[in-house]
N, C-alpha and C positions, 0 to 999 in steps of 0.2 A: 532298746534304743531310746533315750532319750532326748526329747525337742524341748526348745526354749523361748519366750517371744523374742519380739525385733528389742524390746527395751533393756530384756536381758543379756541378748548376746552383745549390742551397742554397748554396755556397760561393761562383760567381758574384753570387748576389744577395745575400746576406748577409742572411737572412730566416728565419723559422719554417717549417719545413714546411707548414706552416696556410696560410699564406699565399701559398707556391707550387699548392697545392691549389685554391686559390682561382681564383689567375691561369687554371688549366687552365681551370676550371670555367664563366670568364668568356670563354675564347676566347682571352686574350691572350697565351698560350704551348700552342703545340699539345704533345700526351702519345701515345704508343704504347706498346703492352705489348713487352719485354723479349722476343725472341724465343731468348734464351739461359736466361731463369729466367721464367716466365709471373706470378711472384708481383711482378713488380717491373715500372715504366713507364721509359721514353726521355722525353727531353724533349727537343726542336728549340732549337740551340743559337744558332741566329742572335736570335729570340727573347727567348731568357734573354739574350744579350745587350743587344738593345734596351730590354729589360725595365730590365736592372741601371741601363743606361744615364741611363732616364730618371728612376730613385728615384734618383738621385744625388744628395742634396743637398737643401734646401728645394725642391717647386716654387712658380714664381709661378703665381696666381691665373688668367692668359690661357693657361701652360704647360698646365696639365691639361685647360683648356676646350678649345685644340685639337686635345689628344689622344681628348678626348672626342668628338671631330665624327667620328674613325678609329678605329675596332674599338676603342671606350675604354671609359667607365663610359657608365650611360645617361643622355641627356640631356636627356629626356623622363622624366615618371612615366606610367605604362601599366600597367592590370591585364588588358589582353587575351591576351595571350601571353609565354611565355617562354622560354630555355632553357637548363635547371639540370640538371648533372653528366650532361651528353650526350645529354640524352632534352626531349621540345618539349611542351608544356603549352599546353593552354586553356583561359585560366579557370582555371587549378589542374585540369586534365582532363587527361591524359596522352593527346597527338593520336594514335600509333600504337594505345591502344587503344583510342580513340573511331574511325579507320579501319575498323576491323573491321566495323563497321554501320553508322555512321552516313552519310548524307547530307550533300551539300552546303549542301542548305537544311535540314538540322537545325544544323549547323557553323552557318551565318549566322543563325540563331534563338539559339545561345545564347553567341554573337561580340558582337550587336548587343542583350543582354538583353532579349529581347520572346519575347512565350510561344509564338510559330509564327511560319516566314516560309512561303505558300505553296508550293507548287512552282511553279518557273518558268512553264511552262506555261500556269495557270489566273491569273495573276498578271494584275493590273491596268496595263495599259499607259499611260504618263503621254505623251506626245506622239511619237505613232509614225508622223509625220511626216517626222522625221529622217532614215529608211533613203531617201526618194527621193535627198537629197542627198548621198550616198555615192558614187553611180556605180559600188561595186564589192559585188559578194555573196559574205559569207562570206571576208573579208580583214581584214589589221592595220589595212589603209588605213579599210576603211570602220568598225571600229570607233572608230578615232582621229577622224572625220569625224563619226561619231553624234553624238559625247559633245561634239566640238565644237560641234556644231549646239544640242544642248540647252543648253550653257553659255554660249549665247550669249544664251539664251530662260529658261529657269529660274530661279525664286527665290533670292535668297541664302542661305546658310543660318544665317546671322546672325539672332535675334531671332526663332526659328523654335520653336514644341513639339515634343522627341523624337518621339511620336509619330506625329507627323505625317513625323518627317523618317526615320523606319522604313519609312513607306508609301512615302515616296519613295526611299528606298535601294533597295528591291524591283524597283521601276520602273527604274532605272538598270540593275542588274544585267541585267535584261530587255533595254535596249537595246543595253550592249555586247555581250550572250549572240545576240541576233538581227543585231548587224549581223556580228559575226563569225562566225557559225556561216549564216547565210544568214536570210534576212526569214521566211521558213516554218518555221524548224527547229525554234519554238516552240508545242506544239499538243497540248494533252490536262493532261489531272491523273498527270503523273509524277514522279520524279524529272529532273533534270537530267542524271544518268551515264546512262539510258534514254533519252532523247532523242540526243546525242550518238552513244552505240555506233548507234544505230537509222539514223542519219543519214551516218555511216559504214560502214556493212551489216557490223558486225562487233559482234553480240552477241553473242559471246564473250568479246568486252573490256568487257565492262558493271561488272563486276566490279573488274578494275583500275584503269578509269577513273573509278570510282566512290571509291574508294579515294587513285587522286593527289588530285582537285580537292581531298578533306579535308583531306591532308595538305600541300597548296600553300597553301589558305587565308591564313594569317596565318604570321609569322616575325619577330616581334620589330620592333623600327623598322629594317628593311633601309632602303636606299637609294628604294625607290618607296613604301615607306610613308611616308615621312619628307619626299618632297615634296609625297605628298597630305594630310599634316599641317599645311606650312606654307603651301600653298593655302586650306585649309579653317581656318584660323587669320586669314586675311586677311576672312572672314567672305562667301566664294566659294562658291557653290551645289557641290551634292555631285557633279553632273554634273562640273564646273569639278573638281575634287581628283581625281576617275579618271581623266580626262585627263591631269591630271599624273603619276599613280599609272602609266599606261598610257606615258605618255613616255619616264617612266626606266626600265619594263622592258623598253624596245626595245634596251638596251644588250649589246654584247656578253658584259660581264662581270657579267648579272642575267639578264633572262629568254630570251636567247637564245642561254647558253651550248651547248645543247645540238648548235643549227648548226655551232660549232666541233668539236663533238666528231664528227659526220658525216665532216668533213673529215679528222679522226685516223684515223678505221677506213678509212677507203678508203685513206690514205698506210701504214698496217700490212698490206692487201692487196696493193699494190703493192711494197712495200720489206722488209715481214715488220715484225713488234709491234721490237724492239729497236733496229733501224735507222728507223724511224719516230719513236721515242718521242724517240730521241738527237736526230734530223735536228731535231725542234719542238724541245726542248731549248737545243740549240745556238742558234737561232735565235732566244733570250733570252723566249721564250714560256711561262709554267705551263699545266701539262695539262689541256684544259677537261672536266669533270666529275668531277675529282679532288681531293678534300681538301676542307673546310669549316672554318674556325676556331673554331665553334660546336660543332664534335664530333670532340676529337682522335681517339678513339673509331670512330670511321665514323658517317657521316650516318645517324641511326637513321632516318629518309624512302626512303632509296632501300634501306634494311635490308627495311623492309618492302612495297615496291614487287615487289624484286628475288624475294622470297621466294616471289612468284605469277607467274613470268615463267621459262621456259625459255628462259637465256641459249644466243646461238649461241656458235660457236668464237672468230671472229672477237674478240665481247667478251669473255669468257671467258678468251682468250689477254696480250687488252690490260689485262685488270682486275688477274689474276696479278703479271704481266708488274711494274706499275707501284708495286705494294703492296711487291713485292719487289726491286726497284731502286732506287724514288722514296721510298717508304715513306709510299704517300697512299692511302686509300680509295676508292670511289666515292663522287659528292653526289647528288645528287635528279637533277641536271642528267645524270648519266650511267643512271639507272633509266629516265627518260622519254624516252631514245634508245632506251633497249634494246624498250619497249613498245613504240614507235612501229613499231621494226624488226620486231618480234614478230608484230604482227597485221597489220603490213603499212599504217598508217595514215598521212593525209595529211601530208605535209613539214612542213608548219606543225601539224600537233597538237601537238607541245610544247609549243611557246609559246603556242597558244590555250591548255591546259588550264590553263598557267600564270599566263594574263592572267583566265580566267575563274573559277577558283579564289580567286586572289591578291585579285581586286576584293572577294571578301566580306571579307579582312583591311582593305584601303581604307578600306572603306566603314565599320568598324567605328573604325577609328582617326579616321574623319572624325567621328562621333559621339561618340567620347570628347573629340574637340577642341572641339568646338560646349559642351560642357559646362566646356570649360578656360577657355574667353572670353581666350582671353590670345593675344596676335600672337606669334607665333613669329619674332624679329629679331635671328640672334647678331650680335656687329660683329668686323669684319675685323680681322686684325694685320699693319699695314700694313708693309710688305717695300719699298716704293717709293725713289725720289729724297725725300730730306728736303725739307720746305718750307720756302719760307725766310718767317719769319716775322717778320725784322727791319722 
């Protein structure tokens, strides 16, 4: 991977330094600091190539929309979240220092603008019927099963009062939280990260799991909010847009990158960190829980995950290792291994804290779309056999 200075890439793009700033700041050219002069950044050269490449000239009108659809400008408007000059906001709230304290259902209380969301727990169950048709407790499976069952029975959210459809966001959360974590796990006036460590027999982790779910929350229009957009755009109950929201996180390269990264540390056990990292490498693979486009910087998420976690060697060895070879950071995806490893917790905690955090973002974009009343329907650029239209 090759970096270049600020003089060289400005002379690639032929631009104001303003506007290379810019680029960083939006994700579309990743930046590191200068490990020769700490006053000066690197800039990732492939990048600024792609970069120069594509200011080339006027673009046309469909050119930028489908650069728009890939790590572009945004193509949605959204005041829910955002992320400006390395650091994640909600609402204009800075999410690492709302982690500090806050709750998950404080996060979904002022995600989904309403002046309290209960706690999970004492929450009003809307059709808790569902979990029989699951056949499985406390799985992806039977989560994806719930919400399918409700969406099959639940009102649209079309034509609906906010807040009515607040009381119902609650209720959902509740059922993916219940069919994933198990049909009991819900029970008393607490938080959400006290239910969880409690369920896990490790309060000890109350604290930092209390902490992920906040900062999983919301992330910009990723990939799973963006199909629970245009779900919930089609004027589909809110049940109906988590499902979707829950579909795209089962991917490898979203919410369960962290599985892959398992697979890394056991191949750094066996082969040792260097001969490991090469062996994926070569095998035309990037390193999963390494690097974020949103923060050339380091993911400030697993900044502050990592920071209440006594890493083993093992990570420790690979984090170095990669920063200093690859010249990538760790993401979120690489903090929520290291907890999981930490306190010892279930193989699927990641990805549930992920699924179950992430759904308050869902659910909040499902409401700002219910507000947009507009279908969400880009059109294709068609690549095909011409027609013949003679």
């Amino acid at each position: 991977m090759a970096w270049i200075t600020a003089a060289e890439a400005l002379s690639i793009l032929s631009v104001r330094p303003q506007t290379l700033y810019a680029n960083v700041s939006r994700g579309k050219i990743r930046a590191q600091p200068d490990k020769a002069d700490s006053r000066r950044s690197l800039y990732h050269r492939e990048e600024v190539l792609r970069m120069a490449k594509r200011t080339n000239g006027r673009r046309k009108v469909e050119t930028v929309a489908a650069q728009a659809i890939e790590w572009g400008d945004p193509v949605l408007p959204s005041a829910i979240s955002t992320v400006v000059n390395g650091r994640l906001w909600y609402r204009g709230q800075d999410a690492v220092a709302l982690s500090r304290t806050a709750s998950l259902e404080g996060i979904a209380a002022l995600l989904w603008e309403c002046p309290a969301v209960p706690f999970l727990g004492s929450a009003t169950k809307v059709n808790p019927a569902v979990h029989r048709f699951s056949g499985f407790k406390g799985s992806l499976r039977s989560g994806l099963v719930a919400l399918a069952a409700r969406s099959a029975s639940d009102l649209p959210s079309i034509g609906r009062a906010l807040p009515v459809l607040r009381e119902e966001a609650t209720s959902v959360l509740v059922t993916l939280t219940e069919a994933m974590l198990g049909n009991e796990a819900l029970n008393g006036d607490r938080p959400l990260s006290e239910h969880i460590s409690a369920l896990w027999a490790r309060s000890d982790a109350e604290g930092v799991i209390r902490r992920a779910l906040v900062l999983l929350a919301d992330h910009e229009l990723n990939a799973s909010a963006f199909a629970a957009r245009v779900t919930i755009s089609t004027g589909a109950s809110l049940a109906a847009g988590m499902l979707a929201g829950l579909a795209s996180l089962t991917g490898p390269l979203h919410g369960r990158a962290s599985l892959s990264l398992n697979a890394l540390i056991e191949s750094t056990k066996r082969l040792g960190v260097e001969a490991a990292v090469r062996e994926w490498l070569a095998q035309g693979r990037t390193l999963p829980g390494f690097g974020h486009p949103l923060y050339p910087d380091g993911d400030v998420r697993a900044a502050a995950l990592l920071e209440m976690l006594p890493t083993s060697a093992a990570y420790t060895q690979l984090m170095d290792y990669v920063e200093r070879a690859v010249g990538e950071r760790p993401n979120i995806d690489f903090a929520l291994a290291v907890m999981a490893a930490t306190f010892d917790l279930p193989a699927e905690a990641p990805f549930i804290l992920f699924a179950l955090g992430r759904c308050v973002g869902w659910l909040a974009h499902a409401l700002e779309q219910v507000e947009a009343r507009r279908l969400i329907r880009p059109r294709a650029r068609y690549v095909g056999i011409v027609p013949n239209l003679a």
